[in-house]
C-alpha positions in Angstrom: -60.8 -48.3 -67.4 -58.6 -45.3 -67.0 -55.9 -43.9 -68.8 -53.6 -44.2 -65.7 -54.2 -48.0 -65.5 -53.5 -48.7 -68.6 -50.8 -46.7 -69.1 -49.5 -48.6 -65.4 -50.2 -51.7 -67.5 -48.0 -51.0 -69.9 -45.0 -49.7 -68.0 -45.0 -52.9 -65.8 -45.2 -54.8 -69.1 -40.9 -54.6 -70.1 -40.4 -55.8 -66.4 -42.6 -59.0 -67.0 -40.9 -59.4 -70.0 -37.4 -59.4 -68.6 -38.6 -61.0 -65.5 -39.7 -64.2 -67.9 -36.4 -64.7 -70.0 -35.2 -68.2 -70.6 -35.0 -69.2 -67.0 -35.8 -73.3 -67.8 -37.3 -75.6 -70.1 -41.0 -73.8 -70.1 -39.0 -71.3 -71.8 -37.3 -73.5 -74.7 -38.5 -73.1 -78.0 -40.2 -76.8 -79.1 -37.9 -78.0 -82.0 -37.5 -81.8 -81.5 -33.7 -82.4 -82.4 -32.8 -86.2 -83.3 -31.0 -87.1 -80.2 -28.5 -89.8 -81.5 -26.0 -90.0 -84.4 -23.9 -92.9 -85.4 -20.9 -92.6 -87.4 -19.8 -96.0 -88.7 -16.4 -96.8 -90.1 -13.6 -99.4 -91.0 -11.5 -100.1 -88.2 -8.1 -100.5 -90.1 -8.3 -97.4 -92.8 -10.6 -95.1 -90.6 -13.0 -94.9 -93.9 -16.4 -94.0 -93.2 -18.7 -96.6 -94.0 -21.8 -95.2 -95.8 -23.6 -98.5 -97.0 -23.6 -100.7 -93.5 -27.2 -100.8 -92.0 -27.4 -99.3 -88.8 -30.4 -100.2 -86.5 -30.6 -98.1 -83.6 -33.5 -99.4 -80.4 -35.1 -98.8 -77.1 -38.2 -100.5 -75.6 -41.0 -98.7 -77.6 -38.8 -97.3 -80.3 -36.8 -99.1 -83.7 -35.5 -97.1 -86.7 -33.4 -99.2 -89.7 -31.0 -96.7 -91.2 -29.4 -97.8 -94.5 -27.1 -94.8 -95.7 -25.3 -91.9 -93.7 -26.1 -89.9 -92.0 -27.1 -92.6 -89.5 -29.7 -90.4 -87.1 -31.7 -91.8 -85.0 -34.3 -91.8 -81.6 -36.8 -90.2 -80.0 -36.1 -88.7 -77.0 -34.6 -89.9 -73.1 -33.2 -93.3 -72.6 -31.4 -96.2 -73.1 -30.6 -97.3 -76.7 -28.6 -100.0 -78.1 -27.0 -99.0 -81.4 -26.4 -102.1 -84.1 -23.9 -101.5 -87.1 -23.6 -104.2 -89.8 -22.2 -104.3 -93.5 -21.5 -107.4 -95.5 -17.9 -108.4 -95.1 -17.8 -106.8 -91.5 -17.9 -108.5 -87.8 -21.0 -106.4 -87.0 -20.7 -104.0 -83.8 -23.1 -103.5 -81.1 -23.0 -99.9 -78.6 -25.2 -98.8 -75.7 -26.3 -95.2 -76.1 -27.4 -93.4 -73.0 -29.7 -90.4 -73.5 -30.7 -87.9 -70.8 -31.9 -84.2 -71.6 -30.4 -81.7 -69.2 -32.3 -80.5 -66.6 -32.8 -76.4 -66.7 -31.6 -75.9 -69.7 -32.6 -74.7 -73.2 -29.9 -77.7 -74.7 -31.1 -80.3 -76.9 -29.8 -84.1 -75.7 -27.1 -85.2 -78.5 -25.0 -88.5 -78.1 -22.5 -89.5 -80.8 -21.8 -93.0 -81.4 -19.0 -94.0 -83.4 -19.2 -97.6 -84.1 -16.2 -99.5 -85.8 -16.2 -102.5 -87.9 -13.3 -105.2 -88.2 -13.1 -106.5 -92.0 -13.8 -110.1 -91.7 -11.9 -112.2 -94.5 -14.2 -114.4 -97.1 -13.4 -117.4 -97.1 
């Protein structure tokens, strides 16, 4: 190998590097970032709600979540989102999930679920 070809080789080398930059997802860095997150709280005082069991779903997927931060899911899709504490109507939400398409951005969908206070009796 000559010296010219290598020293060609590494003058073209900047421009591949430039040429490459973060131009789509092939580019992203792989850091798996939990996709949804459920805040739950009383619907009278605004309180968060810290203690209610949160079970978010999808087809192949279920995670039980007893104590904030609620985070859950793994990935695109469809999710229902369940919130119920013990002296609370429980609350049900549909969380859509969708990663976008080109870009470096993580999918995120907050959920804010809020429970009615349901007298004993």
């Amino acid at each position: 190998m000559s010296c010219a070809v290598t020293l060609r080789a590494i003058l073209a080398l900047p421009s591949c590097v430039l040429l490459a930059g973060c131009g789509g997802p092939k580019d992203c860095p792989n850091v798996f970032v939990v996709p949804i997150s459920v805040t739950v709280v009383d619907s009278s005082t605004g309180q968060e709600l810290c203690d209610a069991e949160v079970t978010i779903s999808k087809t192949d997927y279920q995670r039980i979540l007893k104590s904030c931060p609620y985070l859950g899911g793994d990935g695109e899709g469809t999710y229902t989102v369940v919130a119920t504490r013990v002296g609370y109507a429980s609350q049900t939400a549909s969380a859509f999930v969708r990663t976008p398409v080109d870009s470096c951005d993580q999918p995120k969908t907050n959920v804010m679920l809020k429970l009615e206070h349901v007298p004993s009796m």
